[in-house]
Every structure is written in structure tokens, then in C-alpha cells.
N, C-alpha and C positions, 0 to 999 in steps of 0.2 A: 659454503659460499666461496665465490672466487674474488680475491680482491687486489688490486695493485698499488701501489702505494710508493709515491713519487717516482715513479720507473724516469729516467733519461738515459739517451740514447745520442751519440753523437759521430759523425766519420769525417773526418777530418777536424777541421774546425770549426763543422756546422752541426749546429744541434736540431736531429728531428724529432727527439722525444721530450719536452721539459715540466717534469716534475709531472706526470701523469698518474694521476689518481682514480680510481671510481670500482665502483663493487656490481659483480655476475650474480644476479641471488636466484636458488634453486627454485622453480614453477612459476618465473616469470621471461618473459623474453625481452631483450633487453637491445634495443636498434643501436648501432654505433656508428654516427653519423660525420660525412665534412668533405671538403673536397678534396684531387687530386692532391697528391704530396701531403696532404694532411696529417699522416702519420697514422694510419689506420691498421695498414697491414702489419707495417715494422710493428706496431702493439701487438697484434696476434700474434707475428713471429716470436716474439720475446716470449709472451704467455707458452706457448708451443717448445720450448727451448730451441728454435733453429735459428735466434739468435741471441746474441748475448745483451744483456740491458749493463750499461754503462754505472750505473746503482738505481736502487731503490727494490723492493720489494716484490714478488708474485706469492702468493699465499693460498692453500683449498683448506676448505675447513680447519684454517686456524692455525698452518705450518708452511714452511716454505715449501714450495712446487718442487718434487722431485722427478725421478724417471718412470718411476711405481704410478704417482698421480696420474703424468699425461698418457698412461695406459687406459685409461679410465675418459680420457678424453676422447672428443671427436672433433674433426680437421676439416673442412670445404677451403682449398687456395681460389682463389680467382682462377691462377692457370687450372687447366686440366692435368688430370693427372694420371687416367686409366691407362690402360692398356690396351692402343687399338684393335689389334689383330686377335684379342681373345672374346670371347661372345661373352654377352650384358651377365648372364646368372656364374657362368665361371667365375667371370672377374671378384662378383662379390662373394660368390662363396672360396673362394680364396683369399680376399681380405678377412673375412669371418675365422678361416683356419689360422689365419696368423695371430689373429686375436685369442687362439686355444680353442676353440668350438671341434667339438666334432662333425664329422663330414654330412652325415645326417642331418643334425643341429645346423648346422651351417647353410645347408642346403634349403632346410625351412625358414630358414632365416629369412634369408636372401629373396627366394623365392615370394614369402608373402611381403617384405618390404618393397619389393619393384613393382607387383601389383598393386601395393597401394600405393604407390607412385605414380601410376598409369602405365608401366610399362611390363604388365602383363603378356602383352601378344609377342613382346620382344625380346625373351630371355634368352633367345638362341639366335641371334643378331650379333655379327660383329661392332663393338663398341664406335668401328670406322664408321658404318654404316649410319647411323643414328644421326637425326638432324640435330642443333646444338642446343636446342631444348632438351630434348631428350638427354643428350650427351651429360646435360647439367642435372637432370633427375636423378640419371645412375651415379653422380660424383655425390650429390646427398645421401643417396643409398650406400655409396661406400663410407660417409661418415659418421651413421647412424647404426651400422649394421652389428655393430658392435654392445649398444644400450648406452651410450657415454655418460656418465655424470654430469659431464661439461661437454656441450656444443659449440663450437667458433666455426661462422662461415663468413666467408670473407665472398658478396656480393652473390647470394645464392639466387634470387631473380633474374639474375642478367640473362638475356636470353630469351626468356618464359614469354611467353603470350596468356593474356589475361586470365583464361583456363587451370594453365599448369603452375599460375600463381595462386591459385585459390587452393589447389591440390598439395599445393608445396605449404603454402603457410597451413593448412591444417595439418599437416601430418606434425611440422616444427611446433603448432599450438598443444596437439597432442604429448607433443614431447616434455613440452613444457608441463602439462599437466598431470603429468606421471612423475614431477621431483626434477626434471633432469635441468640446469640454469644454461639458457640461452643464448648466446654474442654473437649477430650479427651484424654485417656493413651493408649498407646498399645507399645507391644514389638516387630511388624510385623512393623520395620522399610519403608520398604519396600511400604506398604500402608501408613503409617505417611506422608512418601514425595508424595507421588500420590496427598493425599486428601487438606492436610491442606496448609492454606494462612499464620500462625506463629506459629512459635516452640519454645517450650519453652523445656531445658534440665535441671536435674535437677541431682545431684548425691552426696552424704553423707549428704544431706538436707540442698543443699545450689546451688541455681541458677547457672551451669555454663554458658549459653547462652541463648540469648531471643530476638526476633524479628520476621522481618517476612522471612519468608523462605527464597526468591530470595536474602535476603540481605546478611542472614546467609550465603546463600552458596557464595556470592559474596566478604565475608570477611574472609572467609577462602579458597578463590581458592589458588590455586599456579600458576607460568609461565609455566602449560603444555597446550601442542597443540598437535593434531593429523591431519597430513595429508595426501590426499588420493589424488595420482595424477598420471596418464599414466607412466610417465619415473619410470628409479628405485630413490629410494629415500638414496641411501647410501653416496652419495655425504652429507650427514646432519653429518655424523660422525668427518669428520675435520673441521665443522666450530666452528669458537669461540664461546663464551657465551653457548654451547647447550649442554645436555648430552643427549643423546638417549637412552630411557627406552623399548622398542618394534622396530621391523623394521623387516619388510616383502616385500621385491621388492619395489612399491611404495605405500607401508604402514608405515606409522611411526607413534611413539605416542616417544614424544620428551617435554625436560623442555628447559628453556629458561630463562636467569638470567638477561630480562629487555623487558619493551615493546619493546622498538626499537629494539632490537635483533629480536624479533617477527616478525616486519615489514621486518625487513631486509631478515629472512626467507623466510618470503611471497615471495617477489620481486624474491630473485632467484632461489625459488620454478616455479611462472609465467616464468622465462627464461631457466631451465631447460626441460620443457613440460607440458602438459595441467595437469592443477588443476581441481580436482575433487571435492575438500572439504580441508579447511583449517578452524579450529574452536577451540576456548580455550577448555579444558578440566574443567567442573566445578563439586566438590567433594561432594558424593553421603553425604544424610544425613548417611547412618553407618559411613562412614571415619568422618563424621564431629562429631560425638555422639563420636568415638574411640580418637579423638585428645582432645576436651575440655573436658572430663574424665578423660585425664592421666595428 
């Protein structure tokens, strides 16, 4: 496991890192979420050693991060970072040989991970040449090519059209399920909650929430409920404890100020006429990123 353990970071007089906490755990993928200046990258730099953490802790299985470990790492920066003028299968199997591989070894490497990337037709394309999709699959290929323990990529959808996101988060799901523990950033909320098993938010470089998904969203649901049933559903308007936020014949999306008001809905929901769906409402990660923010 990868863990960090009050990392801060400051330059000048301003601090962008304070007291950042939270754990990488092997075969799960883990979203790391907040906005601009939020302190996203300077955390993966730190993790990476390309920059120095002012105190606190980097740890992998159990000891402080050295230069042996981040060998075993793998890197996606936001920038790019190849090398235009050499074609897509060079580039990576030359990261591959720096990694120790041999040229063979390396060559198959590389080879089957750019086809699974989609970029099979394209091995002998200069890197320039590649539209910035592409460009962003061969930078994943260059950070995987290797097997890494630990994965950090810093906004690896940018770019991607709906296609070579489904292509990219499987190969990363893959990853994950082969041991290997996951850190990614992205601003494509929307894909964060799809992909990842824990989320970590972070916002003026300081932890607002951390765990794993189904928990987070479980500890900031509210008492809403939606249901969907044959009769009209307007008879929900004068019961106690409810306020009705939507209502459409027998469509409702309704709060509820106690479990047992819940229940109690149910029951003469079932006596009013047939139930189609009765189910809490639980809140999307954007609502959850927009509440422990403000």
C-alpha cells in the first residue's frame, strides 16, 4: 500500500499542501479529485520525489519511499512528455529498455500494450503526427509499459472522446486487477464515480474527504426517495415528515425526515396501488465534491 501521512508543502509563505493524509491500496483504483490549485499535482510530485514535501510522511508497503521503490512506479504528468519526432513503438520500447527489458522483451511489450490501447495501426507514426487523444494513449502506454506496482496519472482522460475512455479505463481497471494500486486526477467527475473503488477530495491543500466510494456516498446521502407506482402519487403532499421535491402523476422524488417515515411511506404507498420502485436516492459524486468544498 501506498500511504501519505500529513505531507505539507509550502513556497513562500503559502502553504499548498496542509497535513495531507490518505492511502493507494493495491487492486483498487482510487479517483483524486478538486479543483484547479487544489493541490493535486504538487501531491503526486511529492509521491514521485520531483518534489520535496516540507514534512510528513510517503510510505510503500510499510517504509519510507526511496529511489528503488519509484522504480517500480509509473508516472502520467498532465504535460506531455514523449518525444515528438520518434514514432509511437520506438518511444515505448525505449522507455521499456530503460526500465532493463530486453530489446525483444521490450518490443513485445510495447507492441501489445499500444494495441490494446487502440493504437495498433499506429506504431510507426511519429509521435507529432498523432491527434491529442492518441498522443494521451501513447503517454499511458509509456506509464504502464513497464508493470508498475503503483500507478499516478495526473488527468489521464483529458483529451479522450467517450470511445478511448472506455478503452483507457478498462485497460487501468485491468490494472487494478492484476495487484497493481491506482492514483488517479481527473475533472470528468462523471468518469471518477464510474471507475474508482476510493476517493479521495482534496481542496486549498487540505483533505476534505477520503475513503472508499460506496461509503462516501453512504455518509452523505440524505432521506430522499423516489417512487414509481400505478396510482397518482399526490396523496405524498399532506403526509407528515415528507417534503416533495418532484411529482409527476405516480412519480415522486420526495425527502423524508426519519427512517421510519420511509417505511411508513412505503406501507401506504403498497395500499394506495401497485409499487413499481421505491428506492433511496444516493448523491452523485459532483453534489458530494460541491458540499465538502463549501
Amino acid at each position: 500500500m501506498l500511504k501519505l501521512t500529513d505531507i505539507t508543502k509550502s513556497y513562500g509563505g503559502r502553504r499548498v499542501l496542509d497535513d495531507v493524509s490518505f492511502d493507494v491500496r493495491p487492486g483498487r483504483l482510487t479517483g483524486f479529485v478538486g479543483g484547479n490549485g487544489a493541490g493535486k499535482t504538487t501531491t503526486m510530485r511529492i509521491v514521485l520525489g520531483v518534489l520535496a514535501k516540507d514534512s510528513g510522511s510517503v510510505t510503500f508497503e510499510g517504509t519510507e519511499v526511496v529511489a528503488s521503490d519509484r522504480r517500480r512506479f509509473g508516472y502520467m504528468p498532465e504535460e506531455r512528455g514523449l518525444y515528438p519526432k520518434m514514432k509511437v513503438l520506438e518511444q515505448i520500447v525505449y522507455l521499456a529498455r530503460l526500465h532493463g527489458f530486453s530489446k525483444p522483451d521490450a518490443s513485445a511489450r510495447a507492441t501489445a500494450l499500444l494495441e490494446e490501447l487502440g493504437l495498433g495501426e499506429r506504431l510507426n507514426d511519429n509521435v507529432e503526427t498523432l491527434s491529442l487523444g492518441n498522443q494521451q494513449r501513447a503517454q499511458i502506454a509509456a506509464a504502464l509499459v513497464h508493470d508498475p506496482s503503483v500507478l499516478i496519472l495526473d488527468e489521464p482522460f483529458s483529451g479522450l472522446d467517450p470511445l478511448a475512455v472506455d478503452v483507457v479505463a478498462q485497460v487501468l481497471q485491468q490494472r487494478a486487477a492484476q495487484g497493481a494500486a491506482v492514483l488517479f486526477s481527473s475533472h470528468q467527475l462523471d468518469v471518477v464515480e464510474r471507475l474508482c473503488d476510493d476517493l479521495v477530495i482534496i481542496a486549498g491543500g487540505a483533505i476534505r474527504a477520503a475513503g472508499a466510494r460506496d461509503d462516501l456516498r453512504a455518509a452523505h446521502s440524505t432521506h430522499r426517495y423516489e417512487l414509481i407506482s400505478a396510482g397518482d402519487a399526490g396523496w405524498l403532499r399532506t403526509e407528515p415528515g415528507v417534503e416533495v421535491a418532484n411529482f409527476d402523476g405516480g412519480y415522486a422524488l420526495f425527502d423524508v425526515d426519519s427512517d421510519e417515515t420511509a417505511q411508513r411511506i412505503l406501507r401506504r404507498a403498497v395500499e394506495h396501488g401497485d409499487v413499481a420502485s421505491f428506492a433511496p436516492q444516493h448523491p452523485t459524486l459532483a453534489q458530494i465534491f460541491k458540499e465538502v468544498i463549501q
